[in-house]
PyMOL Python script that loads the backbone (N, CA, C, O; Angstrom):
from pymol import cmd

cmd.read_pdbstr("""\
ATOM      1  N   UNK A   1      31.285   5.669   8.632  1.00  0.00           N
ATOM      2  CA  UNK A   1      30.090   5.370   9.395  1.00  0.00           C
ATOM      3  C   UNK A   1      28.977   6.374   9.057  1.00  0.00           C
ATOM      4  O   UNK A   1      27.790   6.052   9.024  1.00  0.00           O
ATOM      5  N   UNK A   2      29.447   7.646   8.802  1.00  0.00           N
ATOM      6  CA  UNK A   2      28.498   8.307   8.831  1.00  0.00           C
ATOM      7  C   UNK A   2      27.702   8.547   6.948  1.00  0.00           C
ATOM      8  O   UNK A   2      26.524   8.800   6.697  1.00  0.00           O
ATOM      9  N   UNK A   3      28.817   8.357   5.977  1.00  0.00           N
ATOM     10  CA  UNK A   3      28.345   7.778   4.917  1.00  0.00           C
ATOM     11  C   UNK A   3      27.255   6.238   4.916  1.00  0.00           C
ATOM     12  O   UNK A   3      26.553   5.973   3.940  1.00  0.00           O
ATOM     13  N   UNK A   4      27.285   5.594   5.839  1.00  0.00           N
ATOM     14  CA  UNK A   4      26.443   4.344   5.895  1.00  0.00           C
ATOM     15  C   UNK A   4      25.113   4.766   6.886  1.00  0.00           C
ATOM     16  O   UNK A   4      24.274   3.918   7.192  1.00  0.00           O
ATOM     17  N   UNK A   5      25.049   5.880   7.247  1.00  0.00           N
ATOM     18  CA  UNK A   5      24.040   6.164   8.051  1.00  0.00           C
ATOM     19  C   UNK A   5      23.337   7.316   7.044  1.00  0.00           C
ATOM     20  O   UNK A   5      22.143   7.613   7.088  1.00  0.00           O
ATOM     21  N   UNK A   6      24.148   7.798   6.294  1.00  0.00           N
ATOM     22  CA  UNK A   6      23.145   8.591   5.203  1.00  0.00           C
ATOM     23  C   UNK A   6      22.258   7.908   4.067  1.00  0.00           C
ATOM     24  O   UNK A   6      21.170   8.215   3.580  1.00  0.00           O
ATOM     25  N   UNK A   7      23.173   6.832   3.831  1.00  0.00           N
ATOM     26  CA  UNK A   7      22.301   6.128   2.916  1.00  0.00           C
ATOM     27  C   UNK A   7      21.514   4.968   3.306  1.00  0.00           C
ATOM     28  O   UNK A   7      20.972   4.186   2.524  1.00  0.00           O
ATOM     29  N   UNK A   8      21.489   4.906   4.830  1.00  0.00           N
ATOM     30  CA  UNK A   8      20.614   3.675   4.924  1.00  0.00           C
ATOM     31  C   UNK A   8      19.155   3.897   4.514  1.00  0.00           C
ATOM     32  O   UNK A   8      18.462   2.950   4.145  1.00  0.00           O
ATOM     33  N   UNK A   9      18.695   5.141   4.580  1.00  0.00           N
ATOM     34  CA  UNK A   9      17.099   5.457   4.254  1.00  0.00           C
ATOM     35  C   UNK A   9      16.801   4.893   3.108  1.00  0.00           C
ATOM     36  O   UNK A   9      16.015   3.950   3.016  1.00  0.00           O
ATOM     37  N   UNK A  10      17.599   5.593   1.827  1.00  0.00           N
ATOM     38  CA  UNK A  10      17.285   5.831   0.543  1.00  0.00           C
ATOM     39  C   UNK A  10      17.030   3.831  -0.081  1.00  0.00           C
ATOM     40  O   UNK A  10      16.133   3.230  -0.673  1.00  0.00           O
ATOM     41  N   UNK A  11      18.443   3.439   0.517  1.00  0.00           N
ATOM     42  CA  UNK A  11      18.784   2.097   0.380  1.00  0.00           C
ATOM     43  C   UNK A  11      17.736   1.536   0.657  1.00  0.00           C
ATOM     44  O   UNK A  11      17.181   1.105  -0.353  1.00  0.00           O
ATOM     45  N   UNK A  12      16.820   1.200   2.250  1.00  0.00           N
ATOM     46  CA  UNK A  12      15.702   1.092   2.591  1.00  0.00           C
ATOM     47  C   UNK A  12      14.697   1.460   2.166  1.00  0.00           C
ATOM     48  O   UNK A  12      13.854   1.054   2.966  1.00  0.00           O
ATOM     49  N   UNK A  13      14.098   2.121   1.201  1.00  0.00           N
ATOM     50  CA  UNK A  13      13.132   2.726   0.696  1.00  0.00           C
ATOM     51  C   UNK A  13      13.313   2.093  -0.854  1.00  0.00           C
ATOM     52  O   UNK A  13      12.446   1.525  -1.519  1.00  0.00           O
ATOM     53  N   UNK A  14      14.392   2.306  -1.135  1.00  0.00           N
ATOM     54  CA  UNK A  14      14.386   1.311  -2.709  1.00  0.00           C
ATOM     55  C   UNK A  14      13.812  -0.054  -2.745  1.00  0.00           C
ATOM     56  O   UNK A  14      12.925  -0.439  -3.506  1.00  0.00           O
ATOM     57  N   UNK A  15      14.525  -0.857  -1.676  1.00  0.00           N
ATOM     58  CA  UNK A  15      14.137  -2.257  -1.081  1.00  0.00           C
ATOM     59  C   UNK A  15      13.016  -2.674  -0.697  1.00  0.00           C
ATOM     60  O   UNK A  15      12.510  -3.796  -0.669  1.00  0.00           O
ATOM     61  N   UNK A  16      12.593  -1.443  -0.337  1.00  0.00           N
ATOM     62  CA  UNK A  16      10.913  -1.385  -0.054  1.00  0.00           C
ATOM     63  C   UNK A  16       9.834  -1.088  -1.299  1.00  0.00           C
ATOM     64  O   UNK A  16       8.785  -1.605  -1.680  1.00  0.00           O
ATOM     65  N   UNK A  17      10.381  -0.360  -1.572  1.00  0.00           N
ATOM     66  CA  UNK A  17       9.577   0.134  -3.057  1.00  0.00           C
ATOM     67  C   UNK A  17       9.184  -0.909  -4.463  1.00  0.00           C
ATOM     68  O   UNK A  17       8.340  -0.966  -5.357  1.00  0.00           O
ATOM     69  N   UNK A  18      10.604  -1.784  -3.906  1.00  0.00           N
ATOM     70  CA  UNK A  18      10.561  -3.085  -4.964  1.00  0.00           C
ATOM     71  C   UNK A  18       9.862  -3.952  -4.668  1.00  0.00           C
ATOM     72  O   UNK A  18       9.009  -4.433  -5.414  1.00  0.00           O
ATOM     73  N   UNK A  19      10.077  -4.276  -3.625  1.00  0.00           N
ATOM     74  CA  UNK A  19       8.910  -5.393  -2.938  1.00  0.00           C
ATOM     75  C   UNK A  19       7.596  -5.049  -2.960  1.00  0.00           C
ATOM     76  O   UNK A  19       6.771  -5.888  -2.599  1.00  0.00           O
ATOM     77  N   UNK A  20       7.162  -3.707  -3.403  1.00  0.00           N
ATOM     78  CA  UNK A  20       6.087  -3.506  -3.456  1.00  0.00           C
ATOM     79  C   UNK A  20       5.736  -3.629  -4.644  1.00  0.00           C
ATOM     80  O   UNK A  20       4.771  -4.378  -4.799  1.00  0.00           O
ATOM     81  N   UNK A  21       6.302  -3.021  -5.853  1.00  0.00           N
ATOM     82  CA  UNK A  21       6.297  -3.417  -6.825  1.00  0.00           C
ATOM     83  C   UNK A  21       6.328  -4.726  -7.273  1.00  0.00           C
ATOM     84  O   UNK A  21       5.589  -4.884  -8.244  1.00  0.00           O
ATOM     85  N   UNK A  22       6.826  -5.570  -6.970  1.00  0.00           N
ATOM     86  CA  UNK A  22       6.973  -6.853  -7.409  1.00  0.00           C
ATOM     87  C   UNK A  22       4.916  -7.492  -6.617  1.00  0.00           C
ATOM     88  O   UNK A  22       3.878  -7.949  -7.097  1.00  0.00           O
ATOM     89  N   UNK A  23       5.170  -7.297  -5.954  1.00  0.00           N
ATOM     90  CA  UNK A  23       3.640  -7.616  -4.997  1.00  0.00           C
ATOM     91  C   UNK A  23       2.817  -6.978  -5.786  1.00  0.00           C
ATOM     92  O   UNK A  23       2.353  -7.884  -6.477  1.00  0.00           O
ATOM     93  N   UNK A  24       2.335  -5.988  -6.129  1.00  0.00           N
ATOM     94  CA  UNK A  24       1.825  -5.318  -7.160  1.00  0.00           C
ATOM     95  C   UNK A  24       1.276  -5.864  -8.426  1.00  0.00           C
ATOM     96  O   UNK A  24       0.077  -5.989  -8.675  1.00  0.00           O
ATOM     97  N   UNK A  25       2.604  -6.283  -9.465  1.00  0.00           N
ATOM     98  CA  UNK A  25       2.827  -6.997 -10.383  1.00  0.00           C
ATOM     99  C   UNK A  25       2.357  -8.106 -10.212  1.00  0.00           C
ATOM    100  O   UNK A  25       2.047  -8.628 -11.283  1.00  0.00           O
ATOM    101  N   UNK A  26       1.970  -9.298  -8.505  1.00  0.00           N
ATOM    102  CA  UNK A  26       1.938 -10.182  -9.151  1.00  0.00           C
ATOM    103  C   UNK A  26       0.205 -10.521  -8.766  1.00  0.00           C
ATOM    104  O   UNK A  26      -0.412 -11.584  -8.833  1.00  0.00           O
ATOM    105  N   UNK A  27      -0.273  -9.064  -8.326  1.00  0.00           N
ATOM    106  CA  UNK A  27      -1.682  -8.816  -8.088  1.00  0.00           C
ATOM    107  C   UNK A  27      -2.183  -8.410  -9.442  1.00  0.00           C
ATOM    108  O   UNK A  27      -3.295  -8.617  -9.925  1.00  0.00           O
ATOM    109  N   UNK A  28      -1.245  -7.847  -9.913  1.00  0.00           N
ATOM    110  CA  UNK A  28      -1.794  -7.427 -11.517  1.00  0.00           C
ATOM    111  C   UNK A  28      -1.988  -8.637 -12.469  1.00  0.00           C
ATOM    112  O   UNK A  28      -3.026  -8.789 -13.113  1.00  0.00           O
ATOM    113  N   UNK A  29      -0.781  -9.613 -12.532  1.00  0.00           N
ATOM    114  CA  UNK A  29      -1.166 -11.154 -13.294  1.00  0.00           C
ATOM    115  C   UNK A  29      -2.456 -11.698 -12.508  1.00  0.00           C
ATOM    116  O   UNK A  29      -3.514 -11.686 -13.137  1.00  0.00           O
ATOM    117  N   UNK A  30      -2.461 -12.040 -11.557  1.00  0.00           N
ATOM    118  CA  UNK A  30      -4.166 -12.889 -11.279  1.00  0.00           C
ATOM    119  C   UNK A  30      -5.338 -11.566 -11.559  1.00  0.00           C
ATOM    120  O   UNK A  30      -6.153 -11.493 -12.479  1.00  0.00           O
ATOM    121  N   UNK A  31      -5.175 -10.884 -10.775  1.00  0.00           N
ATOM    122  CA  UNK A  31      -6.389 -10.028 -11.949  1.00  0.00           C
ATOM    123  C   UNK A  31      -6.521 -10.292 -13.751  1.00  0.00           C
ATOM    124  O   UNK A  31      -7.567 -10.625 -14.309  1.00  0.00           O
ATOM    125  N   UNK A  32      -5.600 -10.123 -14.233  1.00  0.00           N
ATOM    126  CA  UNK A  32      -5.699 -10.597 -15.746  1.00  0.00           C
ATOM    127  C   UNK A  32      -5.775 -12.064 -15.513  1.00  0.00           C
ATOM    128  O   UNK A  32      -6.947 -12.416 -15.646  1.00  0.00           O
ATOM    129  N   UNK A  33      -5.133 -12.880 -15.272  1.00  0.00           N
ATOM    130  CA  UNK A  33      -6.043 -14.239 -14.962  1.00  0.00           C
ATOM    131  C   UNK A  33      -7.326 -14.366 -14.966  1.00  0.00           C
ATOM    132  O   UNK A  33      -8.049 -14.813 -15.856  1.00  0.00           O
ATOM    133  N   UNK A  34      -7.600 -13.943 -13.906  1.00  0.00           N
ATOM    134  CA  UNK A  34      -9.243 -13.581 -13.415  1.00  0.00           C
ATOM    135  C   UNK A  34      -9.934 -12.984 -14.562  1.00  0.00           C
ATOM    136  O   UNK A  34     -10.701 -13.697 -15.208  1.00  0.00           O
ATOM    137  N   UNK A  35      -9.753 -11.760 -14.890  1.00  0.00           N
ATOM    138  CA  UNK A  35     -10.351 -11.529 -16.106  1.00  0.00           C
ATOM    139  C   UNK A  35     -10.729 -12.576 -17.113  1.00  0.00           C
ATOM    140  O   UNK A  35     -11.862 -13.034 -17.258  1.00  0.00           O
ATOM    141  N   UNK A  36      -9.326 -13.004 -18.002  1.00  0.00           N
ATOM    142  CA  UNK A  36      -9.509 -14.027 -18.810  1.00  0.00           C
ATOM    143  C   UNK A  36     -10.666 -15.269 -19.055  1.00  0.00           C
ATOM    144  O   UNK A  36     -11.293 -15.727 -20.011  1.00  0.00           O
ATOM    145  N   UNK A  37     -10.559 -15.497 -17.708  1.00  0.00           N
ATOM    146  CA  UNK A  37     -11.066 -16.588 -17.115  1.00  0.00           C
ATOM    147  C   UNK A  37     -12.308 -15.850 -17.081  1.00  0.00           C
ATOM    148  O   UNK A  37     -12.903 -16.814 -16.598  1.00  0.00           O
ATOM    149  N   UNK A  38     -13.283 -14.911 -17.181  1.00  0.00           N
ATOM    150  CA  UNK A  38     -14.256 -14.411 -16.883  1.00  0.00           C
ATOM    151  C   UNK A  38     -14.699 -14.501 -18.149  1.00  0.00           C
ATOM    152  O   UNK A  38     -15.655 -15.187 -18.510  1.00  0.00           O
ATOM    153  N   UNK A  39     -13.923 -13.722 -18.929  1.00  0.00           N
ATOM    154  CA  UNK A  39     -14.305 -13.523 -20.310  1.00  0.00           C
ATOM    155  C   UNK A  39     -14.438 -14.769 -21.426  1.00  0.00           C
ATOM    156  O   UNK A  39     -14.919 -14.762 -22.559  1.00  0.00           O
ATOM    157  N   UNK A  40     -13.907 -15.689 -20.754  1.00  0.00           N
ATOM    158  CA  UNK A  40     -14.332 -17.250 -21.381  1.00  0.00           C
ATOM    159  C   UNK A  40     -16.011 -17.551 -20.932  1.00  0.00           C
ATOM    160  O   UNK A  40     -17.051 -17.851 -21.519  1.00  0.00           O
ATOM    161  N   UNK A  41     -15.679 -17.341 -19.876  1.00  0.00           N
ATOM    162  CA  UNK A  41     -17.210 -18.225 -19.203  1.00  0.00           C
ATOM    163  C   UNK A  41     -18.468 -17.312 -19.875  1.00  0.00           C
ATOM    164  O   UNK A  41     -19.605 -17.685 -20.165  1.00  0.00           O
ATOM    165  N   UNK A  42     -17.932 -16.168 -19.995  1.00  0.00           N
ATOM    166  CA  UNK A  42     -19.213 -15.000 -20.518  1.00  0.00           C
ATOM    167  C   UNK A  42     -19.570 -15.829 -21.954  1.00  0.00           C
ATOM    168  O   UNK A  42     -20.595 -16.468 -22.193  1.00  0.00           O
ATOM    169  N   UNK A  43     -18.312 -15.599 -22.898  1.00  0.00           N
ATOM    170  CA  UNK A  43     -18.433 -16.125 -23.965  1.00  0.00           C
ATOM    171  C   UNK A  43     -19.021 -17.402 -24.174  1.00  0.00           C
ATOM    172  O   UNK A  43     -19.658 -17.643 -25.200  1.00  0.00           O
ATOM    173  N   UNK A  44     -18.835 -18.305 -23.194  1.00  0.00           N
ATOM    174  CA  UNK A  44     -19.338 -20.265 -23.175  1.00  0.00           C
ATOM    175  C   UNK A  44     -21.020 -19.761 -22.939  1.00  0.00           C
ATOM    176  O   UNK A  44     -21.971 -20.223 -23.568  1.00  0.00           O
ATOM    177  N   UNK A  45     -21.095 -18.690 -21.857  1.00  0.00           N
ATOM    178  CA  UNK A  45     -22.503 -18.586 -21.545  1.00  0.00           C
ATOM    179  C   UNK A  45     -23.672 -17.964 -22.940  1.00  0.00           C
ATOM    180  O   UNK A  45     -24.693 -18.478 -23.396  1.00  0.00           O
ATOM    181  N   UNK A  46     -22.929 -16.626 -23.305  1.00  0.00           N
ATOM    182  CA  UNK A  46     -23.837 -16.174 -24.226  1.00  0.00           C
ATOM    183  C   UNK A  46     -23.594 -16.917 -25.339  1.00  0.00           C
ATOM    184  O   UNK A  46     -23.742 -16.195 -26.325  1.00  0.00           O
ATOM    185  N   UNK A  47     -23.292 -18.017 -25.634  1.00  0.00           N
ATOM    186  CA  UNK A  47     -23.238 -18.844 -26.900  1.00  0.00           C
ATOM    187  C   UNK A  47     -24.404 -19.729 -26.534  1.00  0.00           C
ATOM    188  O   UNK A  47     -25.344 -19.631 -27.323  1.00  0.00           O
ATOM    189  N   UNK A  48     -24.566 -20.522 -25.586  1.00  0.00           N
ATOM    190  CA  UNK A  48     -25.563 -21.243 -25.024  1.00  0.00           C
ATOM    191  C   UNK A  48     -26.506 -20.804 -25.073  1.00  0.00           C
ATOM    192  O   UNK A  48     -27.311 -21.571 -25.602  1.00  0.00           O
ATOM    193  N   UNK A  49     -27.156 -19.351 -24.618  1.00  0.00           N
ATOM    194  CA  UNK A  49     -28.216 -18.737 -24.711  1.00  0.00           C
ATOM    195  C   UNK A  49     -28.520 -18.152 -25.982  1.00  0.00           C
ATOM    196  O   UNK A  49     -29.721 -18.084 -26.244  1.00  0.00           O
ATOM    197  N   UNK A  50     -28.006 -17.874 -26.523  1.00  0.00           N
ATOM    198  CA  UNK A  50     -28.080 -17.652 -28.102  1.00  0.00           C
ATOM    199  C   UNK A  50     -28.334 -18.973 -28.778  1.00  0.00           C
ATOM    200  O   UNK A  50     -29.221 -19.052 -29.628  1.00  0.00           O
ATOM    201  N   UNK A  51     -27.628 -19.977 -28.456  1.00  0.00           N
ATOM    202  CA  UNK A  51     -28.491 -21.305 -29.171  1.00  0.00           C
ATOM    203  C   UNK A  51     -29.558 -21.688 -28.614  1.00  0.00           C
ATOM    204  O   UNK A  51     -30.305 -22.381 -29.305  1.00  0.00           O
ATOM    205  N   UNK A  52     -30.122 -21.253 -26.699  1.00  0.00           N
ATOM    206  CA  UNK A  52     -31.113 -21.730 -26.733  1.00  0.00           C
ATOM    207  C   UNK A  52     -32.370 -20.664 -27.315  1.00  0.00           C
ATOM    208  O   UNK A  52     -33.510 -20.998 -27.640  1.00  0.00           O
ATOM    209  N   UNK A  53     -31.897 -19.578 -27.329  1.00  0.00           N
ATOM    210  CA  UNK A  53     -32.947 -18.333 -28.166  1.00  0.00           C
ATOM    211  C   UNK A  53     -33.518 -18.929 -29.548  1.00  0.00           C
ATOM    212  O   UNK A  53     -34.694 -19.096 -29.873  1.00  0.00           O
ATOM    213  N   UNK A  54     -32.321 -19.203 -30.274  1.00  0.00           N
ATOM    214  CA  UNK A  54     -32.606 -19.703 -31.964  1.00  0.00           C
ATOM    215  C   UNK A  54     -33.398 -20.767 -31.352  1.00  0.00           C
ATOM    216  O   UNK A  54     -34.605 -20.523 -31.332  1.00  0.00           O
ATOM    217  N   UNK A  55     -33.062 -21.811 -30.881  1.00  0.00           N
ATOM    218  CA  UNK A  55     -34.043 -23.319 -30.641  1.00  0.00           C
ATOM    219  C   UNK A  55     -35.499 -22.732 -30.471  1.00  0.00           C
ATOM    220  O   UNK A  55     -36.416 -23.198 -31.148  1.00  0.00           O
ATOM    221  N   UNK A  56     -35.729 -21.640 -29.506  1.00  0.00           N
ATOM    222  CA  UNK A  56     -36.769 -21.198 -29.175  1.00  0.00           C
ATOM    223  C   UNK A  56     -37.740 -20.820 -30.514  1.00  0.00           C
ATOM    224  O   UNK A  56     -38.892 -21.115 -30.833  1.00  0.00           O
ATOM    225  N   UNK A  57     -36.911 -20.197 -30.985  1.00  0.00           N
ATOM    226  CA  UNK A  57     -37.678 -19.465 -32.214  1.00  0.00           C
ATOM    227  C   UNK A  57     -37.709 -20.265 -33.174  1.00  0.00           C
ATOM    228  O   UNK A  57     -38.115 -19.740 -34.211  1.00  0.00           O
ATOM    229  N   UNK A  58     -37.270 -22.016 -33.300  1.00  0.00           N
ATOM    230  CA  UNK A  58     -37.375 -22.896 -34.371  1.00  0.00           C
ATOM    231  C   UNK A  58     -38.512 -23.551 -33.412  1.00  0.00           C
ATOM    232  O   UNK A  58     -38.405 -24.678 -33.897  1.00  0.00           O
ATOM    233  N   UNK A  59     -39.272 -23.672 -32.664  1.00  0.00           N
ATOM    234  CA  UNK A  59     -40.194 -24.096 -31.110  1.00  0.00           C
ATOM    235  C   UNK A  59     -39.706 -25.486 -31.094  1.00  0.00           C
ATOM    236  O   UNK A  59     -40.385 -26.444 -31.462  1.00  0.00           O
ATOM    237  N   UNK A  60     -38.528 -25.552 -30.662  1.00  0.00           N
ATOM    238  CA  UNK A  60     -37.512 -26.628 -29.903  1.00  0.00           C
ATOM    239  C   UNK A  60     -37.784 -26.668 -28.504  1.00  0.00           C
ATOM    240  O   UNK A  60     -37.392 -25.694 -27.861  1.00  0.00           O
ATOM    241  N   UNK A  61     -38.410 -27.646 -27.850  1.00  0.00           N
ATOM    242  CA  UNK A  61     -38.470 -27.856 -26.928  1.00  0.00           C
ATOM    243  C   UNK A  61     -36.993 -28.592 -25.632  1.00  0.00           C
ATOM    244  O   UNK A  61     -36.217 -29.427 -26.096  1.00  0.00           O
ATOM    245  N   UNK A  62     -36.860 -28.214 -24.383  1.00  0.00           N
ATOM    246  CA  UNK A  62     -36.263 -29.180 -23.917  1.00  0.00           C
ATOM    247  C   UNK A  62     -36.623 -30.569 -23.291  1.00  0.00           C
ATOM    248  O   UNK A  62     -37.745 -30.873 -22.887  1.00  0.00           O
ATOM    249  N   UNK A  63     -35.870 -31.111 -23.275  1.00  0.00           N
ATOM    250  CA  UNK A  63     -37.008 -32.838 -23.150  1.00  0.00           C
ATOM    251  C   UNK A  63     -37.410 -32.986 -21.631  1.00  0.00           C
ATOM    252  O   UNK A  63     -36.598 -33.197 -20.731  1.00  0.00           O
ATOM    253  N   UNK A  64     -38.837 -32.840 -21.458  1.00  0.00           N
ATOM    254  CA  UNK A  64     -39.835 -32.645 -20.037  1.00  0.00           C
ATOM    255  C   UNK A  64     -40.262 -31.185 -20.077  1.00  0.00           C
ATOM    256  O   UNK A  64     -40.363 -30.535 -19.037  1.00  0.00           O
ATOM    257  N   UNK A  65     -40.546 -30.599 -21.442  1.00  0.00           N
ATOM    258  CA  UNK A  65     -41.279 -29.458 -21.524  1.00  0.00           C
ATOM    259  C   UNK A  65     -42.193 -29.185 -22.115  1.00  0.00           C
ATOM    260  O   UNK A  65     -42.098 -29.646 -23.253  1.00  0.00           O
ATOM    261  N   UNK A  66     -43.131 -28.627 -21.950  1.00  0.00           N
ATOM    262  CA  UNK A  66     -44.015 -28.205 -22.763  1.00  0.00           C
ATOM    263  C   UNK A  66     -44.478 -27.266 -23.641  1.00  0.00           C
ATOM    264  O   UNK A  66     -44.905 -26.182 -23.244  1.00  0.00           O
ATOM    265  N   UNK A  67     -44.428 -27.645 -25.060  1.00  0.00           N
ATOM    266  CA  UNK A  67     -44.554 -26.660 -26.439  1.00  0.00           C
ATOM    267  C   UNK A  67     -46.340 -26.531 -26.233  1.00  0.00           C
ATOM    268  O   UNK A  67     -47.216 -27.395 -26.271  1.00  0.00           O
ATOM    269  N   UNK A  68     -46.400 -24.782 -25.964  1.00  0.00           N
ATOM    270  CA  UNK A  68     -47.762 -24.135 -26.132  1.00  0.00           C
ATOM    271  C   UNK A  68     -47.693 -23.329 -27.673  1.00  0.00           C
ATOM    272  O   UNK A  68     -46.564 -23.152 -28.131  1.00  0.00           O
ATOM    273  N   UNK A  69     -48.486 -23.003 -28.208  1.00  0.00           N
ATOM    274  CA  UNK A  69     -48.646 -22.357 -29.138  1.00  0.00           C
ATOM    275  C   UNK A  69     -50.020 -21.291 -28.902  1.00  0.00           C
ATOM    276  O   UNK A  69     -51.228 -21.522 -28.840  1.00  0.00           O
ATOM    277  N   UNK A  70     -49.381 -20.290 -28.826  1.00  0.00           N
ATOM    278  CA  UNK A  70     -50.628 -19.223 -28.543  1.00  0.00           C
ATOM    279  C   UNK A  70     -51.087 -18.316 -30.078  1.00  0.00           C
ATOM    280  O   UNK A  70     -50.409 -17.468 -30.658  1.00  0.00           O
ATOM    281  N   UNK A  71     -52.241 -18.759 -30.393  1.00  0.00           N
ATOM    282  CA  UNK A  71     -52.998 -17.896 -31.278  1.00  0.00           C
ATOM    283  C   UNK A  71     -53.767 -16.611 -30.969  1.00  0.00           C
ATOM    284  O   UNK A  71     -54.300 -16.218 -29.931  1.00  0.00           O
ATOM    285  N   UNK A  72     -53.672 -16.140 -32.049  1.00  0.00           N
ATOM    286  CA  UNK A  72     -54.760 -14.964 -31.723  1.00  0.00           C
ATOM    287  C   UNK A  72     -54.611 -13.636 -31.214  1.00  0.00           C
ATOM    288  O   UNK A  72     -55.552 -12.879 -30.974  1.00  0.00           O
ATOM    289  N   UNK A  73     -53.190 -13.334 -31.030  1.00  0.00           N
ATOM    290  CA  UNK A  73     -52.426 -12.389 -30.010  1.00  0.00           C
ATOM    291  C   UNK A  73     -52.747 -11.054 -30.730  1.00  0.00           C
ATOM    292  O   UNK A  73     -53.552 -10.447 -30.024  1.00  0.00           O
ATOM    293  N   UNK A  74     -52.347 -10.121 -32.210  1.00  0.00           N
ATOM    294  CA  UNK A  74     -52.746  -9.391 -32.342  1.00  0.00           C
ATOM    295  C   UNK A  74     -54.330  -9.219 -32.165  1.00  0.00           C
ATOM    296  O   UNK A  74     -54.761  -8.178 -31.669  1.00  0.00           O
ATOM    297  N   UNK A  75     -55.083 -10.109 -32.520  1.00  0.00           N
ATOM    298  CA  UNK A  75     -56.408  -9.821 -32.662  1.00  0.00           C
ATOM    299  C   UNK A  75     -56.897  -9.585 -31.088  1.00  0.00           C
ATOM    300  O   UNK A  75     -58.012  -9.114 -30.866  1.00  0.00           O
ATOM    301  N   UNK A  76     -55.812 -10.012 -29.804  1.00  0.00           N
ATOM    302  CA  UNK A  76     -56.358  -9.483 -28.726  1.00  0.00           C
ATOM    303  C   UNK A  76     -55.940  -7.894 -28.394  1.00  0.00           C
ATOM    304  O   UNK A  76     -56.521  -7.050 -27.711  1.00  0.00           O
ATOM    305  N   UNK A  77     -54.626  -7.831 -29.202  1.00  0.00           N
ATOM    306  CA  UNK A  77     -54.053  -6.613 -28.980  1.00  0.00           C
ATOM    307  C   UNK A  77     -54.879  -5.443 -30.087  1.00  0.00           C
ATOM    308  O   UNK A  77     -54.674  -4.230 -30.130  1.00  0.00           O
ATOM    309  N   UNK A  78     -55.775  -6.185 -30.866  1.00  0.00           N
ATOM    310  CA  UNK A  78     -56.471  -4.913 -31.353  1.00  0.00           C
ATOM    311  C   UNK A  78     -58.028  -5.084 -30.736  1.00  0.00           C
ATOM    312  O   UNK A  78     -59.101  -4.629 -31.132  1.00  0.00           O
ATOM    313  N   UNK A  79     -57.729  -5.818 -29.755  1.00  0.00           N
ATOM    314  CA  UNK A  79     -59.401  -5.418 -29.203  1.00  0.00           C
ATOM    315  C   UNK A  79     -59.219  -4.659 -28.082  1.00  0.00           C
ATOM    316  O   UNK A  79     -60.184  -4.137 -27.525  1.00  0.00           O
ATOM    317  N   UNK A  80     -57.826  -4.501 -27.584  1.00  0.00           N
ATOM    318  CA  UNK A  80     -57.552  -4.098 -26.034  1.00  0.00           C
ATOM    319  C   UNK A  80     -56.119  -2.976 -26.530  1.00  0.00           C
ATOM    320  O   UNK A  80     -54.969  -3.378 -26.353  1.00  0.00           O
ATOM    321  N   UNK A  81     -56.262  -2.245 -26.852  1.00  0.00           N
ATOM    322  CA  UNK A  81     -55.116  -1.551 -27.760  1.00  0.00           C
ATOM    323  C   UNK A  81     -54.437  -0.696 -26.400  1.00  0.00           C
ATOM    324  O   UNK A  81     -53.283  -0.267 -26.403  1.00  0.00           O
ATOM    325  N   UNK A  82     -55.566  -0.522 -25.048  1.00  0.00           N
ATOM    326  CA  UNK A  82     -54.650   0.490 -23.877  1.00  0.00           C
ATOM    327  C   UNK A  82     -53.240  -0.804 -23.310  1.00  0.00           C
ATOM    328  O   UNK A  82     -52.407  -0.455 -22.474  1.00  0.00           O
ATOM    329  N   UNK A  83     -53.229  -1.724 -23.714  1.00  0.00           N
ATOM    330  CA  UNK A  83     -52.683  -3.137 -22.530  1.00  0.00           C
ATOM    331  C   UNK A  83     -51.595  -3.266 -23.246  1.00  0.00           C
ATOM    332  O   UNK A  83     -51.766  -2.948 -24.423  1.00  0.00           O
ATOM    333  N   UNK A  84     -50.150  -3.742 -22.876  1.00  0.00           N
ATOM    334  CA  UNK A  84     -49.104  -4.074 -23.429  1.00  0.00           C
ATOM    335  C   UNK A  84     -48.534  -4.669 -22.348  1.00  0.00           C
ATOM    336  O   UNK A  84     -47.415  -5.174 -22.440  1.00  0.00           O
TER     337      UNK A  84
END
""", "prot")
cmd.dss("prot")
cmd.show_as("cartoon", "prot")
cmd.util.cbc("prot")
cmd.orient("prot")
C-alpha cells in the first residue's frame, strides 16, 4: 500500500504531462495548417497584383475604367523643382 501511495504522484504527473503534450502537438499541426494555408493565399495574392502592376505598365485597363494619360510631368517637375 504504501509502495502505491509513493508512486501515485509521479504516475499522475506522467499522465498528465502526456496529455499535455499530445494537446500541444495537436495545437502545433493546425498552426502549421494555418500557416500553410496563409502562405498560399499570400502567394495567389501577390501573383495577382504583380499581374495587375505589369497590365498597368502595358496601360491595360479593367473593363468600366478609365485610361488617362498624363503628359508633361517632368516639364512640371522642372518648373516647380521644391514639390514632390
Amino acid at each position: 500500500m504504501l509502495i502505491g501511495l509513493l508512486y501515485y504522484r509521479p504516475v499522475s504527473a506522467y499522465f498528465h504531462t502526456r496529455a499535455v503534450v499530445a494537446q500541444r502537438a495537436a495545437e502545433v499541426e493546425h498552426l502549421r495548417a494555418q500557416r500553410d494555408s496563409l502562405r498560399a493565399g499570400f502567394e495567389r495574392v501577390s501573383q495577382e497584383l504583380t499581374l495587375a502592376r505589369e497590365a498597368r505598365q502595358l496601360s491595360l485597363v479593367r473593363p468600366g475604367e478609365r485610361l488617362y494619360v498624363v503628359t508633361g510631368v517632368q516639364r512640371w517637375r522642372n518648373a516647380h523643382p521644391g514639390t514632390r
